[in-house]
N, C-alpha and C positions, 0 to 999 in steps of 0.2 A: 504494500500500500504506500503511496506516497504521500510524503511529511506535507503538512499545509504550515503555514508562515501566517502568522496574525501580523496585521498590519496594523499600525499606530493610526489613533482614530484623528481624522482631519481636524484642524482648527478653522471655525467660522473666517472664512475671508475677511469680514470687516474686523476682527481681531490680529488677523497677520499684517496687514494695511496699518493699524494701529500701531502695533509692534515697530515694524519697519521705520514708520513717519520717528517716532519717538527714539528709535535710533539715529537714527540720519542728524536730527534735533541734537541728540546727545556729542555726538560725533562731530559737529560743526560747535559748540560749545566745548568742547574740550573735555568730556568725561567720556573719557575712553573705556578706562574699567567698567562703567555703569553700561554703557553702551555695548561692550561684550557681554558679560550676564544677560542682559537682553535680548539677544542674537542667539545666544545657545538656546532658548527656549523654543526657539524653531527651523534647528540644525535638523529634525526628524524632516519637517514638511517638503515633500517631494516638490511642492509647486513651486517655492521660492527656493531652490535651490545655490541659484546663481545670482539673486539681490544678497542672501544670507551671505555666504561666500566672499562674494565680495567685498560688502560692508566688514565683515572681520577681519581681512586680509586688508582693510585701509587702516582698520581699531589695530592691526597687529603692527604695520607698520610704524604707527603715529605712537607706538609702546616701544619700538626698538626694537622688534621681534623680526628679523628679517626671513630667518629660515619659516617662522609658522605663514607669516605673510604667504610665504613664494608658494608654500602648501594650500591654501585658502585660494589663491589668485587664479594658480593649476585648477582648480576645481570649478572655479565661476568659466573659467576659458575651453574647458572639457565642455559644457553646457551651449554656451553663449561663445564660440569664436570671436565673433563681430564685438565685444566688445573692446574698444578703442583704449579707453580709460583703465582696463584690467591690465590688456598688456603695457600699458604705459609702467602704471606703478609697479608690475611685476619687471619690467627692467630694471628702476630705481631698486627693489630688493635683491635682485641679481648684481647690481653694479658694484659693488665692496668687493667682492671674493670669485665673479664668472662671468668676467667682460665679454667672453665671447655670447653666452645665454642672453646677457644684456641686449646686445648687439641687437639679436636675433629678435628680442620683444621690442624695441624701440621701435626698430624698422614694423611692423607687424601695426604697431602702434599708428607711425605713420602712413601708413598705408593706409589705415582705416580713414583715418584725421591727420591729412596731410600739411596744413596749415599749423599743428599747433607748435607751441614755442616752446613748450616745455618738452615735449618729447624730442624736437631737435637737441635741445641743447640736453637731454638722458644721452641722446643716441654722440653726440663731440664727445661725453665723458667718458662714453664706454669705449670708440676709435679710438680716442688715445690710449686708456687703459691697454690697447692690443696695439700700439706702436703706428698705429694709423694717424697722425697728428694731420696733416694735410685733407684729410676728408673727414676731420674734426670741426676743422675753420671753415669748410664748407656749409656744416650744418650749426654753426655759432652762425655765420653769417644770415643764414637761413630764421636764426632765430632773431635774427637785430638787436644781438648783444651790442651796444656801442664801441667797447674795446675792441671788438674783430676786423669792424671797417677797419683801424686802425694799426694792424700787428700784419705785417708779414709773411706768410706761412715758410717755413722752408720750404725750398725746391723738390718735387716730387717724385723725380730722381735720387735725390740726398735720402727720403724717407724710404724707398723702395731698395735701396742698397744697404739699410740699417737691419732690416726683418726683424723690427721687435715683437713682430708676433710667433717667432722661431721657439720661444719659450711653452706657446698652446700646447696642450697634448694634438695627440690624433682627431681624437673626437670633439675640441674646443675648435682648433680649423677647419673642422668640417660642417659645425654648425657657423662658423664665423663668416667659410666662401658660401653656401646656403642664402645668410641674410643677406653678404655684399652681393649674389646676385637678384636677391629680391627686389634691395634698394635700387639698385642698377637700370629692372627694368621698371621699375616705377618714375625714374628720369627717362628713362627710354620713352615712356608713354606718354609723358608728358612732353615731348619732344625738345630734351634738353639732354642732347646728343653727345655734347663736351661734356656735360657733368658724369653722364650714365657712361663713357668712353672710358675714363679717368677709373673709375671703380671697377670695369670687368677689367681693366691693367692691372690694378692694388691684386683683384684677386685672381687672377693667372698665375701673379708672383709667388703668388702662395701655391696657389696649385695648377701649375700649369697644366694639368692634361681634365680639367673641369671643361665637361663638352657642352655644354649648355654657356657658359660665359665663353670658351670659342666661337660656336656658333653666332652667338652675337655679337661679338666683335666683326665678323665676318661678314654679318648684313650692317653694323654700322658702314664697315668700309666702305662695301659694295653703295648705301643710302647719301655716301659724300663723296662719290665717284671715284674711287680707287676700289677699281675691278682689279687688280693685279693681285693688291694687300687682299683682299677677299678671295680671290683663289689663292694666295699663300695659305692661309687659315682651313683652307678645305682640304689642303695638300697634310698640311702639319696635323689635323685631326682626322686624317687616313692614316695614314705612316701610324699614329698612336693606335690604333684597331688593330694592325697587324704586330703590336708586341705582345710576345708570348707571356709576359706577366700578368697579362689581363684576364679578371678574370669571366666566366660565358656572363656575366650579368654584367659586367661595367662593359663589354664589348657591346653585347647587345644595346644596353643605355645610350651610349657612344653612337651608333652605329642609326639608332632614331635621330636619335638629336642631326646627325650628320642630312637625315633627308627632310628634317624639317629645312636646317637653313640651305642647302643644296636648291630647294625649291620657292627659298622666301629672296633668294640673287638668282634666280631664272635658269638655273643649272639643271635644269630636268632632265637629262643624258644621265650625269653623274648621278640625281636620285634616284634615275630608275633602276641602277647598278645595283643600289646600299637597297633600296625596295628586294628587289632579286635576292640580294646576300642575308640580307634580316629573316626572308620569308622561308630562306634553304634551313639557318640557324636555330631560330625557334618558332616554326609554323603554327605551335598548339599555345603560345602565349596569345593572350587578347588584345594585349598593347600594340603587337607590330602590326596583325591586318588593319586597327584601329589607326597607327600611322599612316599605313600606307595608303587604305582610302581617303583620308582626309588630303594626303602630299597628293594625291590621282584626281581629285574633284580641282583640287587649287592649281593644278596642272592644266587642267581642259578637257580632263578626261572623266564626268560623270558618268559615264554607264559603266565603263570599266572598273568606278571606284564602288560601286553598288555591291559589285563580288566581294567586295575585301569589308563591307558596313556588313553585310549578314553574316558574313565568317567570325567576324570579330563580336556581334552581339550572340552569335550560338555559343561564342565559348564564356560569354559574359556580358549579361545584359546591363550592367551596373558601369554604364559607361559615362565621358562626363557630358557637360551643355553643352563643347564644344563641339564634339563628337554629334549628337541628336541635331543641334543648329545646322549641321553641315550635308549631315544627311537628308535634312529637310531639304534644303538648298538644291542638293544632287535633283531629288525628286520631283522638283519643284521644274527644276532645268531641262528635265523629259517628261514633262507635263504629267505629271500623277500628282497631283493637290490633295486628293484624299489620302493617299500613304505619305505626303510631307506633312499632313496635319496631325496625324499621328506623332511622326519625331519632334515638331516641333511641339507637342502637348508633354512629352517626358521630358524634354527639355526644361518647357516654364513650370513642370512640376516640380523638378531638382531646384528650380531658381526662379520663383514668382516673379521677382524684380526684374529680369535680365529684359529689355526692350528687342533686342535681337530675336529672342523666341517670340515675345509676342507679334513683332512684326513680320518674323514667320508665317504663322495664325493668319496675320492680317491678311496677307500672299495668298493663303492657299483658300481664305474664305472668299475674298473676290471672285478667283478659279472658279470656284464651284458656286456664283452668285446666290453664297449665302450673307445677303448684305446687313443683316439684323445681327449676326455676330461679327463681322467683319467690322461694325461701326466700334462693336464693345473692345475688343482688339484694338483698334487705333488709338482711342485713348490711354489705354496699358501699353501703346507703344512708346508715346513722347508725352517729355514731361513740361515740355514748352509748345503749346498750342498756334504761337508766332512763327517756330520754327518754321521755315520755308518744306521740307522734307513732308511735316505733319499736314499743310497744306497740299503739297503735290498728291497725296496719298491720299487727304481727302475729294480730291480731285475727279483722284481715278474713281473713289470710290462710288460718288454722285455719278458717275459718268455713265461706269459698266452699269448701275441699279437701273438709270432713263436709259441706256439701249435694253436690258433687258425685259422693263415694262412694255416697252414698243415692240417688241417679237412677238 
């Protein structure tokens, strides 16, 4: 017979609500003690897992507790990723004794809340802490410390020949090249080319055979018109695949990465090569048919990339929005709107928010003039109704509805 588990009986919402307000209160008044007591009384309640959590993990810091903090901060961010402010303060608790961890939260941090000042200048304290002083000053500057305009950074050269991060363990550098290329592509994206350029250097230095920070060094080149430096890059992260120290998993890694960027600087000969070699190497992973449909639709080849989206959802359907977006896309491009509506419906189910899926939606309900959801889709697509785009689209949408009442 199987054990049953009595579960702890719920507290009335308007008494957790109470709770909580009454901490937050204590908390912003400085009774931090009182404010913990308070909080543990509903450490049991599943529903406020990640407010409880939190709030103790700020009461533990503002006590000096760094280690319980970082344990409290872990568990709100288990819950709640998206919280901005968790990992902020869990970098500050990380920043004494695991700059590299630090590192890793700051960034994470700004990523959420890229503007804020405080997380810039957590994430200059923890750079430096790892010998990074140069893309320290970057993010002082970022935070309009007044001092920073004014101080000079050493030469970036001078810091990259120092390796004060030579002291990391293993596993401190490898969370540390991780968050540098987080950071990296978050200036990438925001297209500030010199800053994100400067940081996959810092961290090549560290680990020069990171194919994910090659690869984009390799479309930065290629996006500032040095096609040569960009197939240098594609040359230097081949040659790395074929050393025998590697081992079937970093090759394999390696060996994506190589036909993502191969196909993001127009080298579709060369992807279809590392395509071919990925699919000889491990046909029964999900990940490689998963790249290589996605590298074959963005090539110009949607019908061909349809084989590689069903192979890769039979061996696993838990694939990500990119993936679902893309496939809609494929299906969308050989006119099947009811099977793009599909991918794009798992898509905005993994990610409500994401405007790309529902604009998806939006596509394949005009297709099939279903204009009553197709209007409810436009709205969930853009979040500025000005936008020229959400215009265009209401456009078509009025357009295709009056040809289709006139048929």
């Amino acid at each position: 017979m199987m054990s049953q588990q009595k579960s702890l009986p719920t507290r009335h919402p308007d008494f957790i609500r109470a709770v909580l307000d009454r901490s937050v209160k204590m908390i912003s008044e400085g009774q931090l003690n009182s404010a913990e007591v308070l909080l543990e009384t509903l450490s049991g309640e599943s529903s406020v897992i990640e407010q409880v959590a939190f709030l103790r993990g700020v009461v533990s810091m503002g006590l000096g507790q760094r280690k319980r903090a970082q344990r409290f901060l872990k568990t709100a961010l288990e819950v709640n990723p998206h919280n901005a402010q968790a990992h902020g303060i869990l970098g500050d608790a990380l920043l004494e004794d695991q700059a590299a961890q630090a590192v890793a939260a700051f960034v994470a941090a700004l990523t959420l809340d890229p503007d804020n000042s405080d997380w810039n200048i957590g994430l200059g304290k923890a750079l430096m802490k790892c010998g990074l002083d140069d893309l320290a000053y970057d993010n002082f500057v970022d935070a309009r410390i007044p001092d920073a305009a004014n101080t000079t950074p050493r030469s970036e050269s001078d810091i990259l020949e120092e390796s004060g991060w030579s002291n990391l363990s293993a596993l401190d550098r490898s969370v540390l090249c991780d968050a540098l290329f987080a950071e990296a592509t978050r200036h990438q994206a925001r297209r500030q080319h010199g800053r994100a350029g400067k940081i996959f250097r810092h961290l090549l230095t560290i680990d020069a055979s990171h194919y994910l920070a090659l690869g984009s060094v390799a479309v930065l080149e290629h996006q500032c018109g040095n096609s040569e430096r960009a197939t240098q890059m594609i040359v230097q992260m081949t040659r790395r695949l074929n050393d025998g120290d590697l081992l079937p998993v970093e090759r394999l890694r390696g060996r994506l990465s190589l036909i993502e960027t191969c196909v993001a600087i127009g080298d579709f000969a060369t992807a279809r090569d590392h395509i071919a070699a990925a699919l000889a190497e491990a046909p029964e992973e999900a990940e490689v048919p998963a790249t290589c449909a996605i590298a074959l639709f963005n090539m110009g080849a949607a019908r061909e990339s349809l084989i590689f989206f069903e192979k890769a959802i039979a061996l696993n359907q838990l694939q990500s929005t990119n993936f679902y977006c893309t496939l809609g896309s494929a299906l969308m491009s050989i006119n099947e709107p009811r099977r793009a509506e599909i991918a794009f419906q798992h898509a905005a189910a993994l990610a409500p928010e994401l405007k790309s899926a529902h604009r998806g939606l939006l596509e394949s309900y005009i297709a099939q003039n279903r204009f009553a959801e197709a209007e409810t889709e436009l709205e969930k697509s853009f979040d500025d109704p000005t936008d020229p785009a959400f215009k265009e689209f209401q456009k078509r949408l009025q357009d295709a509805s009056a040809t289709s009442a006139g048929s």
